[in-house]
N, C-alpha and C positions, 0 to 999 in steps of 0.2 A: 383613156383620154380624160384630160380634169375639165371639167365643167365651164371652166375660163375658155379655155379651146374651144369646147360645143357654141357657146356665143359667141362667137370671133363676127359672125354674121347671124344676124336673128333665129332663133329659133322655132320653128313650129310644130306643136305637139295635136296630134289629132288623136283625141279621147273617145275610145271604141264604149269604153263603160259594158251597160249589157245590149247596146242594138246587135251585137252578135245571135242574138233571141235563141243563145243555148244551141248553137248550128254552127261546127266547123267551116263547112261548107260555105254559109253566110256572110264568118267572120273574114274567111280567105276571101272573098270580095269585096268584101267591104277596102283592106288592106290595097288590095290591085286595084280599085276603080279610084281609089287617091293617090296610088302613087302615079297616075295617069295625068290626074288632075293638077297633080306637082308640076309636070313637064315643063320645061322653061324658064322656070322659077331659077335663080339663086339665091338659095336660103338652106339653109340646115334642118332636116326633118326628121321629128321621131313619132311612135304611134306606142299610142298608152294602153294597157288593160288595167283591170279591176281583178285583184285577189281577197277572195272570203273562203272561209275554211268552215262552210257553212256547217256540218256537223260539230262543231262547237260554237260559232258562233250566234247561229240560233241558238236559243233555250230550247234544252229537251220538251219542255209541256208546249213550246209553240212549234214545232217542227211540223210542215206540211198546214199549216196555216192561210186557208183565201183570205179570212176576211182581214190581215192585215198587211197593208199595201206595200211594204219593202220584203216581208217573211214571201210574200207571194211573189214578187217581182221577180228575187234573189232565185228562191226555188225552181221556177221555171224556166229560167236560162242558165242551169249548175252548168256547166265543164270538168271535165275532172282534169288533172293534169296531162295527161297525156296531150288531150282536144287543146287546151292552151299552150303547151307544146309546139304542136302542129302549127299554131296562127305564129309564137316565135320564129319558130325556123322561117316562115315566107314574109313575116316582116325584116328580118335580117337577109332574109334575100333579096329585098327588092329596096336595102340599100339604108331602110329608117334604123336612126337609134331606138332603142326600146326602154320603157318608162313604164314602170307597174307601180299602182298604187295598193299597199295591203293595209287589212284592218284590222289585222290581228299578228298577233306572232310568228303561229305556222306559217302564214302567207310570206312572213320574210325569207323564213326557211326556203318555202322555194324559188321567190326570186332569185336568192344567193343559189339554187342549184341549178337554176336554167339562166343564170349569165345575164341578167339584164343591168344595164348602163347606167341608169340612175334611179330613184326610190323618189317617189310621188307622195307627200302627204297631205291627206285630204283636209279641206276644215273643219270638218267635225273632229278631227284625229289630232288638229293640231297643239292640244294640250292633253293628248294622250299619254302619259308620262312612261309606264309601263310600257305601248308600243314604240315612242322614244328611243327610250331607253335599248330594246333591242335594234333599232333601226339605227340608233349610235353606233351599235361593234359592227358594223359593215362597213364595206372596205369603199362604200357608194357615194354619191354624191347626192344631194338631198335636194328635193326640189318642194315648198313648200305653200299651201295656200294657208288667207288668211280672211277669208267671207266669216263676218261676225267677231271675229279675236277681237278683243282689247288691246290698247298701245302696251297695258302693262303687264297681258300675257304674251304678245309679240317680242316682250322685249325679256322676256325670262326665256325663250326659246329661242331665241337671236345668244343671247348667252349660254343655254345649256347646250345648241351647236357650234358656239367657240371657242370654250371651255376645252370643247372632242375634239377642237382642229379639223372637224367635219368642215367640207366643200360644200356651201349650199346658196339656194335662189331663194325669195318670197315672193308669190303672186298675190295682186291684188285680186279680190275677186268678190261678187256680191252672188248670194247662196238665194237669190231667185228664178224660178223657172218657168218662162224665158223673163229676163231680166230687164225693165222697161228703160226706156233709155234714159228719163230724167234719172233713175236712179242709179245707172252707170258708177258715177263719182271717179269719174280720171281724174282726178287732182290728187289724189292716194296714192297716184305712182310718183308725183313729185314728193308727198308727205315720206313715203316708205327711202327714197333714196334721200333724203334730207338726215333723215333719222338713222339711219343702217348705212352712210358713205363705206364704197366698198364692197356691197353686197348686192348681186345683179335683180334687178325687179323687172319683173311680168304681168302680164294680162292676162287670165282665166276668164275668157268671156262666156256668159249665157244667155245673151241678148240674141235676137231674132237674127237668124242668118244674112235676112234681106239686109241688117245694117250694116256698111263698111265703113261710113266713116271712124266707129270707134275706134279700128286698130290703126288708121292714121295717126287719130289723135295722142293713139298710146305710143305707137312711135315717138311721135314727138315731143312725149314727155319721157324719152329715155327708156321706155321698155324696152328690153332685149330678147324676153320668149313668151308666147302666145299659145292660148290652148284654146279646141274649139271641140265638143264634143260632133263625131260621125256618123254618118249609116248610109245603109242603100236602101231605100224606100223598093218595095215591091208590091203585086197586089193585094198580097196578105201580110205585106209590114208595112206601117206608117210608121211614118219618126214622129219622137216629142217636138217639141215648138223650140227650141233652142239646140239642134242637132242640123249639122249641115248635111246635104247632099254635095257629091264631089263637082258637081256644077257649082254651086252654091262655094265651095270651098277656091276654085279657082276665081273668081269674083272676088272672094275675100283677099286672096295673094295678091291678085292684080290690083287691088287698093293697098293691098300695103307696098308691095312693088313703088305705086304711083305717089303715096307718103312719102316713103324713103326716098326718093330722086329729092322732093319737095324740102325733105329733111336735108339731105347734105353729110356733111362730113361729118361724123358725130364725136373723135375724137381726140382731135384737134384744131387747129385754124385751118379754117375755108381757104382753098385755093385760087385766090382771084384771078375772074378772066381777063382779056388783053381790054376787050370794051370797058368796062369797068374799070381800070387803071388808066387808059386813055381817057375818059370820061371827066376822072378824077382831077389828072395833071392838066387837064384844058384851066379847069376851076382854081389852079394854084397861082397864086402873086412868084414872075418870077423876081430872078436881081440884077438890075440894072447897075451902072458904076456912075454915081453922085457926080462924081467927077473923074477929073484922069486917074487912074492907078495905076503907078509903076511897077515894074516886074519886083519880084521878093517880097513886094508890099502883104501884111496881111489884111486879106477879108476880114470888113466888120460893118457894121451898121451906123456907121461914121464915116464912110468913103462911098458906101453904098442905098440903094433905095428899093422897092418892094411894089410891081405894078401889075397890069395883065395890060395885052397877053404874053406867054409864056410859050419861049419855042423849046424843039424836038431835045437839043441840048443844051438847055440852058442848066444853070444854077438855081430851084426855088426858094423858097421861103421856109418849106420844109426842110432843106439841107443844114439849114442852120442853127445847131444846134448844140448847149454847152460843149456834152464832149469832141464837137469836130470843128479841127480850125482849118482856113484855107487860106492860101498863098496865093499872088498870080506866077503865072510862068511867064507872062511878056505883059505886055504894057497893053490895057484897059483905056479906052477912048472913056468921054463922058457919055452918056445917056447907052452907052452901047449893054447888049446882052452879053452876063458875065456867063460863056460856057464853060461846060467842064472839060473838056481843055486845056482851056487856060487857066488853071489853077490846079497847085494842089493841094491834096488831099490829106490832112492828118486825122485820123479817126482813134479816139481813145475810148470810144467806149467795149472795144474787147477789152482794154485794160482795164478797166472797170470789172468787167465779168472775170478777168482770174485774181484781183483781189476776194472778187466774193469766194470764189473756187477756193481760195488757199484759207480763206474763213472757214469756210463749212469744212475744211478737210480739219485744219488745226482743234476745232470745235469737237468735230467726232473723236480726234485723236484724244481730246482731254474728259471727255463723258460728260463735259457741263452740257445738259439738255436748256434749247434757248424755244423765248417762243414764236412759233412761227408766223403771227402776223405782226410784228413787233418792228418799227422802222429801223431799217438800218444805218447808219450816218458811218462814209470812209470819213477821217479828217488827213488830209494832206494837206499841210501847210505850207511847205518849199512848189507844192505841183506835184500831181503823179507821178512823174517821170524821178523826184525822189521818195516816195512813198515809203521802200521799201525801206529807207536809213528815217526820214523824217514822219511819225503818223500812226494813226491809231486805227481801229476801228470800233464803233461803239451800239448797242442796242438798249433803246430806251422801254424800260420794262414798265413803268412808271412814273410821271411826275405828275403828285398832285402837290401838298401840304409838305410833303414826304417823296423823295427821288429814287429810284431804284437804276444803275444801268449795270450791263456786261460789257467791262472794254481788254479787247480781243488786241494783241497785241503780237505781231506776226516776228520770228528768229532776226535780231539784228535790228531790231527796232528801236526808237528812242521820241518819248512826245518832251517837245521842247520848254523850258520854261515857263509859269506862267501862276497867277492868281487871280481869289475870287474875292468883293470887297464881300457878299454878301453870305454866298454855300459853304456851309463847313460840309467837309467831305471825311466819308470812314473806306477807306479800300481793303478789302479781304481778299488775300490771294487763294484763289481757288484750284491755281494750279499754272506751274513752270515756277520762272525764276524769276520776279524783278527786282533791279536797281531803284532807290528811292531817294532823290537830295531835296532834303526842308531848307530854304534858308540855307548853301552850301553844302549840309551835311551831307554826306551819304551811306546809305545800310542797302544791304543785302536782304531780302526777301525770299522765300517761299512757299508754298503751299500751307496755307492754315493760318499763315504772319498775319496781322494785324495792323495797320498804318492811318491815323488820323490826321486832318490837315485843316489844319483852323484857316477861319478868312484871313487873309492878307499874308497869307504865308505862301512865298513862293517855290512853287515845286514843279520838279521836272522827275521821270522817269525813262527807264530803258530795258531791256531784256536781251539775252543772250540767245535761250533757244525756243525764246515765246512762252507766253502766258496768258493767264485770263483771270481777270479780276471783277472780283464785284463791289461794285461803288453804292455805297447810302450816304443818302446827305440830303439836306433841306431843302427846297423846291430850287429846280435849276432853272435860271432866268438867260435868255439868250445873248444878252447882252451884259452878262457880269463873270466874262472871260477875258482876264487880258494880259497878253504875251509880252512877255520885256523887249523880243526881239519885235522893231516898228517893222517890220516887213511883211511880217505874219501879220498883225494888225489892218497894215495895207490891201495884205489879199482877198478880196470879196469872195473868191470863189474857191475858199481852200476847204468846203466840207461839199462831198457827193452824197444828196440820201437815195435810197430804194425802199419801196417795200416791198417788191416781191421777191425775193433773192433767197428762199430758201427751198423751191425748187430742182 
């Protein structure tokens, strides 16, 4: 399963580390008294171990070592494989994905032999380059923290796992035990998805268990997987101060459970309720009729007026809109409510949207990459409804001193005469076929051609099976285009812009 799948709904990871205290027995409890604590939950669960391959990883001259506090820690809760073993097989029984974190080589080795899901790396590890580098040839998905990294080693390891085509996560996470909450810093899960668009981000918490609200808040900044380190307290085990009890653990779900409702739909548009859209349309100006309108007449803001209130079916304020024009179906009283009904409906903004559609197809057809916050301007100068014979379409890359645009020019196309007193223009076709007349003449064009167009020189183009060119020329002024045909001149509303149309 790839890693995008695992997050489909939040993930939670409960990190066993060593409260297993070196006891199969221990750890299988520990494993059962959360997935207990899960019950109810919808959310996606996995439970993490720690692999060290303590006879090398130790130095030989510190081996069996009290007086220092991880050589002794390490020591006294070893496992050998098998006993970790044991705790795999019943966390895959009882349904968690599984997530080992190694800090060494061998330890990958045996992740990769006992089947675990995804590969955890720690933050001390995380410019491990050497354990990197072997945790690249695995066939796993990476799940990575980053307490203490740098933005400029985050972002040499954000590239040396996409270089590999490696599948990976980054957690935010701060490397204090337990982690006080001014020092939290949830605002790192906005910085890391700002900076890595595309790359799912986490919460690695070690703040006091009693806190929930952190994993709200992480929610709500887009977190999608969460890690909490576990145990079961007995009267010969206490937990550290940032290790949950499965009480403690259900508490935590149930605030994030109660965030997420709070959060909503995260990855799309919200679904509006009926209250709310009632609410709204109460508050709309509807459209009354100025005066009488006869049937066939069209709707416009010359026959019509804009008041409250506004009934169940009426026509608002909001319907009225460039691309939708309306008709009546019968004859409109003065001051009466124009319903919808009585009128109809022409709506051109799908036509709209498969101009852009037949844009972005023709675009990818041609490999000219455009940019994508770049406004887009249709020019339809007869009307949409002749676009497809009369009209261009154009993206303005720049105009400062200096103009840059991409005009896109769909099979069958033709933009009608026309001159500038002030833009000398240079066109480079970049690809298909245009027709070009200066002043009468006309050439054949394509790909690589060349075409200059001094002020005052009037020129029309057309294409056969579409093209795309690129226009340089000296700053473009809005008002120093003007069509010999006076009807184009007449049209106020012969250019549609967008910008968000590369979607």
């Amino acid at each position: 399963m790839s890693l995008a799948k695992m997050i489909l709904t939040p993930l939670f990871i409960f990190e066993m580390a060593n409260n297993h205290m070196g006891r199969v027995d221990h750890g299988l409890r520990i494993i059962r008294e959360i997935r207990e604590a899960c019950r109810g939950f919808a959310y996606r669960f996995a439970f993490k171990f720690q692999y060290r391959h303590l006879d090398s990883f130790i130095h030989p001259d510190f081996q069996g070592r009290n007086d220092i506090k991880y050589v002794k820690r390490f020591s006294e809760t070893r496992l050998d494989a098998d006993e970790f073993q044991t705790m795999k097989t019943e966390l895959d029984r009882q349904g968690f994905l599984s997530i080992c974190t190694p800090f060494d080589e061998p330890s990958v080795d045996l992740i990769e032999a006992q089947g675990f899901d995804i590969i955890k790396v720690a933050s001390c590890s995380f410019t491990d380059w050497p354990l990197l580098e072997r945790i690249a040839r695995t066939n796993k998905p990476v799940i990575a923290s980053t307490a203490g990294v740098s933005v400029e080693d985050i972002d040499k390891v954000v590239s040396f796992l996409g270089h590999r085509a490696k599948e990976f996560a980054l957690m935010h996470c701060v490397a204090e035990y337990p982690t006080p909450q001014q020092n939290l810093q949830l605002n790192q899960l906005g910085f890391l998805k700002t900076r890595y668009p595309g790359v799912p981000i986490g919460f690695s918490s070690h703040e006091s268990p009693e806190c929930t609200n952190s994993v709200k808040m992480a929610l709500a900044a887009g977190a999608t997987i969460f890690e909490k380190h576990v145990g079961v307290p007995t009267d010969e085990i206490k937990l550290n101060d940032y290790s949950a009890t499965p009480a403690q653990i259900s508490a935590w779900l149930a605030a994030a459970q109660e965030g997420d409702l709070m959060c909503g739909t995260r990855d799309k548009r919200m679904t509006f309720t009926e209250n709310e859209s009632a609410s709204l349309r109460a508050l709309r100006r509807g459209v009354f009729a100025k005066r009488d309108i006869c049937a066939g007449e069209r709707i416009n803001l010359g026959n019509v007026f804009l008041a409250i209130p506004v009934t169940e079916d009426q026509l608002t304020a909001n319907d009225l809109s460039k691309y939708t024009e309306f008709y009546a179906c019968k004859n409109i009283h003065t001051k009466a409510a124009v319903s919808t009904d009585a009128v109809r409906r022409i709506d051109q903004r799908e036509r709209v949207y498969e101009i852009v559609r037949r844009v972005r197809s023709l675009l990818a057809n041609s490999g000219v990459a455009a940019p994508g916050q770049a406004e887009l301007e249709i020019s339809h100068h007869y009307g949409l409804d002749q676009f497809e014979k009369f009209g261009i379409t154009m993206i303005t890359v720049v105009n400062r001193q200096y103009c840059k645009k991409l005009i896109i020019m769909l099979p069958g196309q033709s933009h009608p005469e026309q001159y500038h007193k002030e833009k000398e223009e240079t066109f480079h076709v970049l690809w298909g076929d245009v027709q070009v007349q200066l002043t009468g003449v006309a050439t054949d064009n394509h790909k690589g051609d060349v075409i200059v167009v001094e002020p005052g020189v009037k020129h029309m183009f057309s294409t056969h099976d579409g093209a795309v060119i690129e226009e340089i020329s000296s700053t473009h002024y809005v008002d120093d285009s003007y069509y010999t045909d006076p009807a184009i001149m007449a049209n106020k509303n012969r250019k549609t812009l967008l910008t968000y149309w590369m979607g």
